[in-house]
mmCIF file as Biopython writes it, N, C-alpha, C and O atoms, coordinates in Angstrom:
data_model
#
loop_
_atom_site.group_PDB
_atom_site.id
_atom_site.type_symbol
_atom_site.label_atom_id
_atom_site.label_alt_id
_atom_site.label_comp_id
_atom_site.label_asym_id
_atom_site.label_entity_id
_atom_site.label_seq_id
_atom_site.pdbx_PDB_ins_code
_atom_site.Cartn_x
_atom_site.Cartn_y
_atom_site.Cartn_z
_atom_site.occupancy
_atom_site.B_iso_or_equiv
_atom_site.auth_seq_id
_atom_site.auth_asym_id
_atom_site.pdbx_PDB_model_num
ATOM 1   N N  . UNK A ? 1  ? 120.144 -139.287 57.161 1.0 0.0 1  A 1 
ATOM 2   C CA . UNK A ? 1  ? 119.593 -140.416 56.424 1.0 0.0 1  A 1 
ATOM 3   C C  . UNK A ? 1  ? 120.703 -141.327 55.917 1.0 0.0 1  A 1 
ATOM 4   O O  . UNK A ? 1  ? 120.633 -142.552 55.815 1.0 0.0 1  A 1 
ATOM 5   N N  . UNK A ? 2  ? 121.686 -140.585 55.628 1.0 0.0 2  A 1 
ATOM 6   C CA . UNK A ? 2  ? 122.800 -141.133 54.601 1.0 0.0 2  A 1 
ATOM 7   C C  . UNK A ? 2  ? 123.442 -142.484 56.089 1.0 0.0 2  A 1 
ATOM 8   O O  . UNK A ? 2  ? 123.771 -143.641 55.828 1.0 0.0 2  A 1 
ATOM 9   N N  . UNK A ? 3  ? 123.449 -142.012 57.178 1.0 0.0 3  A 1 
ATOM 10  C CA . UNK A ? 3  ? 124.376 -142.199 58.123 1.0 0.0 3  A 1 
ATOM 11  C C  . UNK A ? 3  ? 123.655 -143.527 58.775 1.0 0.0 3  A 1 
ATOM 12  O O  . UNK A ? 3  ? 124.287 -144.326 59.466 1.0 0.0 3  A 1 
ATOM 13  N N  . UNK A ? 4  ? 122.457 -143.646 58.516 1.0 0.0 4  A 1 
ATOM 14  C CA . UNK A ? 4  ? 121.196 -144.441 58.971 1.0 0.0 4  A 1 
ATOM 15  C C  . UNK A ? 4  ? 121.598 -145.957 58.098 1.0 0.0 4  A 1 
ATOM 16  O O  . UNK A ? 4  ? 121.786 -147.123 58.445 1.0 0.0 4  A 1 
ATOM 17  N N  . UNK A ? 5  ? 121.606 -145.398 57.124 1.0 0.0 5  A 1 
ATOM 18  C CA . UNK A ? 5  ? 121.546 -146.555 55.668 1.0 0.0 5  A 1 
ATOM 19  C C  . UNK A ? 5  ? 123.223 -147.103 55.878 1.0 0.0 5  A 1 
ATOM 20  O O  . UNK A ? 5  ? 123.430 -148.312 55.775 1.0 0.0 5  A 1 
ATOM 21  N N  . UNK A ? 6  ? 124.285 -146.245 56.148 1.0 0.0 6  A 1 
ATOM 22  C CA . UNK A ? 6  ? 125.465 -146.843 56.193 1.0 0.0 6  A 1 
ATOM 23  C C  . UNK A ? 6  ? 125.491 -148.036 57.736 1.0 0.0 6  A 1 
ATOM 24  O O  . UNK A ? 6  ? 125.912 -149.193 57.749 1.0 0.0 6  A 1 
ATOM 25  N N  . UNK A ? 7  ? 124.920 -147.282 58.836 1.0 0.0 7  A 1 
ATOM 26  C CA . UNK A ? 7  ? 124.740 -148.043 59.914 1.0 0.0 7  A 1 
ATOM 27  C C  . UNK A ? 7  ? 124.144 -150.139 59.758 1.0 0.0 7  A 1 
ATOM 28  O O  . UNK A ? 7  ? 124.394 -151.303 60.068 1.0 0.0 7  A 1 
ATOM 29  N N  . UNK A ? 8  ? 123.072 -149.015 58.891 1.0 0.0 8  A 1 
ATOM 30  C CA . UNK A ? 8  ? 122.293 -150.238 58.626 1.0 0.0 8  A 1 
ATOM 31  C C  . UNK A ? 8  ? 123.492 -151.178 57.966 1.0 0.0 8  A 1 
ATOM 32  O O  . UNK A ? 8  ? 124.276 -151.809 58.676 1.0 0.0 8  A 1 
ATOM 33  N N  . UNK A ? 9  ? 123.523 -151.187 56.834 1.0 0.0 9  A 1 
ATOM 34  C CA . UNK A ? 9  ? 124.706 -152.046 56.144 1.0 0.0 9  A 1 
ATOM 35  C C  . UNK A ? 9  ? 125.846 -152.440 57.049 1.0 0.0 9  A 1 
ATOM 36  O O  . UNK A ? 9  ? 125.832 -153.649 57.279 1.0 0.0 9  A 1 
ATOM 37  N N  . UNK A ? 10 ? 126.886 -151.745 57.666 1.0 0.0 10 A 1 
ATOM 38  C CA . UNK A ? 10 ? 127.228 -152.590 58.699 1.0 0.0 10 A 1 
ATOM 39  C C  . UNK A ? 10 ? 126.929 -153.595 59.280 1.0 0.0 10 A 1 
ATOM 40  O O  . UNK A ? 10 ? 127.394 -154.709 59.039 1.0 0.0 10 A 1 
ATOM 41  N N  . UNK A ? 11 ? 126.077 -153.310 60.156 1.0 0.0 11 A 1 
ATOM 42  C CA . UNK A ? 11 ? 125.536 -154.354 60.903 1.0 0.0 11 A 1 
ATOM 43  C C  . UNK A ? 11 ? 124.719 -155.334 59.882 1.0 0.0 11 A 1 
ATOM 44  O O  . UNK A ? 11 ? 124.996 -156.519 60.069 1.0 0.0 11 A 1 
ATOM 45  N N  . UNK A ? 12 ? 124.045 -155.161 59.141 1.0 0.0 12 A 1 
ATOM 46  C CA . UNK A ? 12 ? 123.613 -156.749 57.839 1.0 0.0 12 A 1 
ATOM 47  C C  . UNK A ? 12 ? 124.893 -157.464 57.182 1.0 0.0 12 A 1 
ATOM 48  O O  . UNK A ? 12 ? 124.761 -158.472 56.488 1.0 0.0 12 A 1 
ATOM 49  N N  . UNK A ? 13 ? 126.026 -156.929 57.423 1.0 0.0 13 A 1 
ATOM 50  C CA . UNK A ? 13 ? 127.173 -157.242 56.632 1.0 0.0 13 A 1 
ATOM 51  C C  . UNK A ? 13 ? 128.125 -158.213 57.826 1.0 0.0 13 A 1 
ATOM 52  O O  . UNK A ? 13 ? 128.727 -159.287 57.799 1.0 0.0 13 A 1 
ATOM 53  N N  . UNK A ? 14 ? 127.833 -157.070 58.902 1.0 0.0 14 A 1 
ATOM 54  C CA . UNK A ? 14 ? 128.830 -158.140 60.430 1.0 0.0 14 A 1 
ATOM 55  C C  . UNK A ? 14 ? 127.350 -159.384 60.500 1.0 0.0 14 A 1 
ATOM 56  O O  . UNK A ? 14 ? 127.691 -160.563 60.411 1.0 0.0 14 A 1 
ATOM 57  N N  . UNK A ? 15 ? 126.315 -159.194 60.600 1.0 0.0 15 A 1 
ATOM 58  C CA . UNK A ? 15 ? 125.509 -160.148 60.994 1.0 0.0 15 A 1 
ATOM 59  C C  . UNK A ? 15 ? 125.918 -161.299 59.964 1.0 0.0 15 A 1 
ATOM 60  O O  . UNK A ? 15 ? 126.290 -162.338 60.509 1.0 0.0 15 A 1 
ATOM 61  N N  . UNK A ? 16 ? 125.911 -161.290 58.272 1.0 0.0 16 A 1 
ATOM 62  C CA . UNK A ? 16 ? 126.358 -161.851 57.322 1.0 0.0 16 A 1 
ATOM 63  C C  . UNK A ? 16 ? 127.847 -162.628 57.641 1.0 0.0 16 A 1 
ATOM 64  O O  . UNK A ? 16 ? 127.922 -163.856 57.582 1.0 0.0 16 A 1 
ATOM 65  N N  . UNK A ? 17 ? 128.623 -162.065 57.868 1.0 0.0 17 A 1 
ATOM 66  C CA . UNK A ? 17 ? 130.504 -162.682 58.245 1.0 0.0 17 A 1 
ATOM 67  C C  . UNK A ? 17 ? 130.230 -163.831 59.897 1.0 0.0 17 A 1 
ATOM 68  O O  . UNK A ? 17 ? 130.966 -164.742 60.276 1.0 0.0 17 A 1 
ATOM 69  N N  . UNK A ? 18 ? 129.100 -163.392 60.469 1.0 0.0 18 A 1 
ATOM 70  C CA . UNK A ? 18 ? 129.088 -164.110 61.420 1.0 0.0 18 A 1 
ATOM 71  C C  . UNK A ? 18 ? 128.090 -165.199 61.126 1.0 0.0 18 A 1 
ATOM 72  O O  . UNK A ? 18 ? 128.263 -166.268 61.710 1.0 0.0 18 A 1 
ATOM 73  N N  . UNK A ? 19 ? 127.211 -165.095 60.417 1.0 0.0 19 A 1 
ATOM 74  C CA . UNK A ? 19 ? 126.302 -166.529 60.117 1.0 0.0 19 A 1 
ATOM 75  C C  . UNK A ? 19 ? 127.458 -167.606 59.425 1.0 0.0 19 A 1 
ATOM 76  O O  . UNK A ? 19 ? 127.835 -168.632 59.991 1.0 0.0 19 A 1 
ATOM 77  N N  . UNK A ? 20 ? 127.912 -167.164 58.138 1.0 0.0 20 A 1 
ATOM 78  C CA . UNK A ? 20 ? 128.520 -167.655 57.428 1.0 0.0 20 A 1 
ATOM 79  C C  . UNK A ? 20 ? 130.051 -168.392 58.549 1.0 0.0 20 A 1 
ATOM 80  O O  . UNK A ? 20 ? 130.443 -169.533 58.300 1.0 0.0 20 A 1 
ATOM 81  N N  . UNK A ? 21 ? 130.711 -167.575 59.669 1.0 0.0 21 A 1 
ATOM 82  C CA . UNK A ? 21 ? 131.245 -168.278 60.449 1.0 0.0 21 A 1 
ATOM 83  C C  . UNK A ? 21 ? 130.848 -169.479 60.835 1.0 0.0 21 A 1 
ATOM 84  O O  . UNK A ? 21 ? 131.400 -170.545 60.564 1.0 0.0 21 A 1 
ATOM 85  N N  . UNK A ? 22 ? 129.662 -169.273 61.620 1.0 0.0 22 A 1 
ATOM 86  C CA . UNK A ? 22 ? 128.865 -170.302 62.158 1.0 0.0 22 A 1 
ATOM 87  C C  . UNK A ? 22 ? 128.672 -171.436 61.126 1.0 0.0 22 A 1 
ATOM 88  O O  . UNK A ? 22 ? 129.404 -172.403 60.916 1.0 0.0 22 A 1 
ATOM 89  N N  . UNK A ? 23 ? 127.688 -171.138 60.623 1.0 0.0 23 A 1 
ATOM 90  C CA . UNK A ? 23 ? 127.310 -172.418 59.393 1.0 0.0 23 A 1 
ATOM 91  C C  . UNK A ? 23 ? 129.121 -173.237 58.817 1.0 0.0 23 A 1 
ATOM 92  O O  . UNK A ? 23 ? 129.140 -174.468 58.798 1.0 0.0 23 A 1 
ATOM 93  N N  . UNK A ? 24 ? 130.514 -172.445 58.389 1.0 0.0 24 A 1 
ATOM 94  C CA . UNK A ? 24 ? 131.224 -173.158 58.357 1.0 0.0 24 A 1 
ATOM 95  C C  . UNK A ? 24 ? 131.595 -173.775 59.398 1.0 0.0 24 A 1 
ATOM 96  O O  . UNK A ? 24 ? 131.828 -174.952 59.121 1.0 0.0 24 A 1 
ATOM 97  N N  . UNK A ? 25 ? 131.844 -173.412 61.010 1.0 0.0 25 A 1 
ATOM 98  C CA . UNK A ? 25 ? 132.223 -174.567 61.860 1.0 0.0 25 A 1 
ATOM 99  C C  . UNK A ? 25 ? 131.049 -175.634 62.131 1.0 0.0 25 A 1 
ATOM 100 O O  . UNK A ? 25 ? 131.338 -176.730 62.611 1.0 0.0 25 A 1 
ATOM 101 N N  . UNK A ? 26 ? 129.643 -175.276 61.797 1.0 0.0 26 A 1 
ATOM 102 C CA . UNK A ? 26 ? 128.878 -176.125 61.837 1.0 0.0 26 A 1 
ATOM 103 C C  . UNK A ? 26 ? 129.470 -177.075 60.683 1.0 0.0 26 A 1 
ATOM 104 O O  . UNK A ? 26 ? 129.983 -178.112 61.104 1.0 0.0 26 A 1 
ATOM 105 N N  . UNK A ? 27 ? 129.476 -176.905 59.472 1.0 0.0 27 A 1 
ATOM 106 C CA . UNK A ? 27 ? 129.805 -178.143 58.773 1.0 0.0 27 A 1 
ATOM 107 C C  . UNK A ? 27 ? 131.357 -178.845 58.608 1.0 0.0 27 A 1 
ATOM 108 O O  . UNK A ? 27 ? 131.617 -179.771 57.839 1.0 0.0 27 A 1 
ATOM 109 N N  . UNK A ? 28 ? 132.202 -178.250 59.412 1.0 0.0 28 A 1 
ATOM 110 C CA . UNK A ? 28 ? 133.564 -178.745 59.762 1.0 0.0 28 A 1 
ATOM 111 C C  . UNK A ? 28 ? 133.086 -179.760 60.648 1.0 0.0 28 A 1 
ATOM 112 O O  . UNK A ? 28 ? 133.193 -180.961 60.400 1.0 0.0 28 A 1 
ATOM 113 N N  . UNK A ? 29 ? 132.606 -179.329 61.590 1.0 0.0 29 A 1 
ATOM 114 C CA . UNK A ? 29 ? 132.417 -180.387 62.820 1.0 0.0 29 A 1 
ATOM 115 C C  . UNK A ? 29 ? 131.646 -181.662 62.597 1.0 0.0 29 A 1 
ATOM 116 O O  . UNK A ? 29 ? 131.903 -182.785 63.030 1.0 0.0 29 A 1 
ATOM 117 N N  . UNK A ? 30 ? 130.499 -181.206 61.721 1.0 0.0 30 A 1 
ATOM 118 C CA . UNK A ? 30 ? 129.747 -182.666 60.951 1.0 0.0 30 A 1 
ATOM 119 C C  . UNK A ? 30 ? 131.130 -183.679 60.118 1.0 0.0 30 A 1 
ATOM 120 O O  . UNK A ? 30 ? 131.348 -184.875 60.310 1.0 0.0 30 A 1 
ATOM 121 N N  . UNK A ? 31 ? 131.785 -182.871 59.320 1.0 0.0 31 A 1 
ATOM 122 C CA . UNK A ? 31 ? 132.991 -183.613 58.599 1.0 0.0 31 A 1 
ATOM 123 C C  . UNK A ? 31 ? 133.598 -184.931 59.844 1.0 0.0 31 A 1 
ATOM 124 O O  . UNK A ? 31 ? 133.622 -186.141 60.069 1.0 0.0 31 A 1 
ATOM 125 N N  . UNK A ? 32 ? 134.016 -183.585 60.359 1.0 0.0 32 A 1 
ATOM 126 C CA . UNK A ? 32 ? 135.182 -184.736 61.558 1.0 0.0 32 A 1 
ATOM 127 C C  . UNK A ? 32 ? 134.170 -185.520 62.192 1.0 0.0 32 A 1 
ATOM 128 O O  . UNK A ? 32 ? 134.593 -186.638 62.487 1.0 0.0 32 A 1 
ATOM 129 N N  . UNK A ? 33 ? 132.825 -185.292 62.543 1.0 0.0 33 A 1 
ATOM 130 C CA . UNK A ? 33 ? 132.248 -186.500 63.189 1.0 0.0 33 A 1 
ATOM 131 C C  . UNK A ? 33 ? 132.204 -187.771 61.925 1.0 0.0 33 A 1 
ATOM 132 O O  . UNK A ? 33 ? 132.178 -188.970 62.203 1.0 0.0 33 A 1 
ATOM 133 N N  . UNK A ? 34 ? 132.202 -187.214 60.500 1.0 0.0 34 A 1 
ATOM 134 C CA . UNK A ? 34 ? 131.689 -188.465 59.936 1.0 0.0 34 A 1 
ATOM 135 C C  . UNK A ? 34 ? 133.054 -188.854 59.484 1.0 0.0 34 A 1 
ATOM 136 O O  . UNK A ? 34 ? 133.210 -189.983 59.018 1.0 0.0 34 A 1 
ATOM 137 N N  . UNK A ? 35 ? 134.078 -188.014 59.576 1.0 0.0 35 A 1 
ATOM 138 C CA . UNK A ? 35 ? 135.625 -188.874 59.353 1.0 0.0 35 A 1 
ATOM 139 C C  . UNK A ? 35 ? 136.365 -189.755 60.395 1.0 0.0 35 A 1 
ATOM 140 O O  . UNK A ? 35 ? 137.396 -190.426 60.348 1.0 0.0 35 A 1 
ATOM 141 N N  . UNK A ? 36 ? 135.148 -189.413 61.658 1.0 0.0 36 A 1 
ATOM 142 C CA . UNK A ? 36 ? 136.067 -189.999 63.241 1.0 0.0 36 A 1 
ATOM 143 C C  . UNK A ? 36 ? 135.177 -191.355 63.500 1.0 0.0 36 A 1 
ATOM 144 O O  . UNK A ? 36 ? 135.562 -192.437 63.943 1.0 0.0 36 A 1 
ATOM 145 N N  . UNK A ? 37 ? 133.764 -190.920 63.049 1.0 0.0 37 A 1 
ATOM 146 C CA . UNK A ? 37 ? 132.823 -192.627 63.552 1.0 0.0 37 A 1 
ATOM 147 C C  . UNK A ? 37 ? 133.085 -193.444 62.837 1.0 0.0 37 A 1 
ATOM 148 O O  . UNK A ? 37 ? 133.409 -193.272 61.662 1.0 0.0 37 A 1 
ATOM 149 N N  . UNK A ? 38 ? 132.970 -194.794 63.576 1.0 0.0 38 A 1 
ATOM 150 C CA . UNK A ? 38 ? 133.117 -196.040 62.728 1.0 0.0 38 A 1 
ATOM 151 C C  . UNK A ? 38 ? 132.117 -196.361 61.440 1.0 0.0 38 A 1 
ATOM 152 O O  . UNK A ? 38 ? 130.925 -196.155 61.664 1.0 0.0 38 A 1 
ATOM 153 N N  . UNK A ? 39 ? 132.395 -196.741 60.398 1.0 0.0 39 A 1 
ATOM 154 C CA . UNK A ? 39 ? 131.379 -197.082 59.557 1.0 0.0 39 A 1 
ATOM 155 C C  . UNK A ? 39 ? 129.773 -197.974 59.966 1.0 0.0 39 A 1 
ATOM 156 O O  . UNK A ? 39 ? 129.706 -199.182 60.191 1.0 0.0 39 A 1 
ATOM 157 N N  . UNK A ? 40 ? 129.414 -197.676 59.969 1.0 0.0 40 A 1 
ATOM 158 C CA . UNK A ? 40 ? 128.115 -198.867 59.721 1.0 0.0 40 A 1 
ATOM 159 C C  . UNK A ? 40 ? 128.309 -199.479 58.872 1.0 0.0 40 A 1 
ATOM 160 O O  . UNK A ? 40 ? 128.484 -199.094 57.717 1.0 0.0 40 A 1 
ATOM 161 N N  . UNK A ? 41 ? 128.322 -201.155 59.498 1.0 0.0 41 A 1 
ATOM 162 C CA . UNK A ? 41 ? 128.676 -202.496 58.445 1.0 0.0 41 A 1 
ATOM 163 C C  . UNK A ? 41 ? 127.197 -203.162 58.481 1.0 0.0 41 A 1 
ATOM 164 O O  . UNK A ? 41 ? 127.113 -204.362 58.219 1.0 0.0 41 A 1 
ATOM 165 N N  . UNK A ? 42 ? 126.432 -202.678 58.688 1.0 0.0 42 A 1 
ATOM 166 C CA . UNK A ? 42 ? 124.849 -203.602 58.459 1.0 0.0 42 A 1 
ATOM 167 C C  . UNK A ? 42 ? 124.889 -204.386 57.350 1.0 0.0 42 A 1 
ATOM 168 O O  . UNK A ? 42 ? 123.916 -205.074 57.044 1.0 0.0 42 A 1 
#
């Protein structure tokens, strides 16, 4: 049981380090698109 529950946590913890990867290069990459496009002068 003990070995079940540690398994478990692992993997919710790697799944956790890897969202949180994601979501930061997701919002790096929004940055540099809005630091690289030209302004809108409307």
């Amino acid at each position: 049981m003990f070995k079940k529950l540690l398994v478990v946590a692992a993997v919710v913890g790697a799944a956790t380090l890897v969202f949180k990867k994601v979501r930061a290069s997701s919002d790096e990459r929004a940055l540099w698109h809005e630091a690289t496009t030209a302004p809108d002068l409307r």
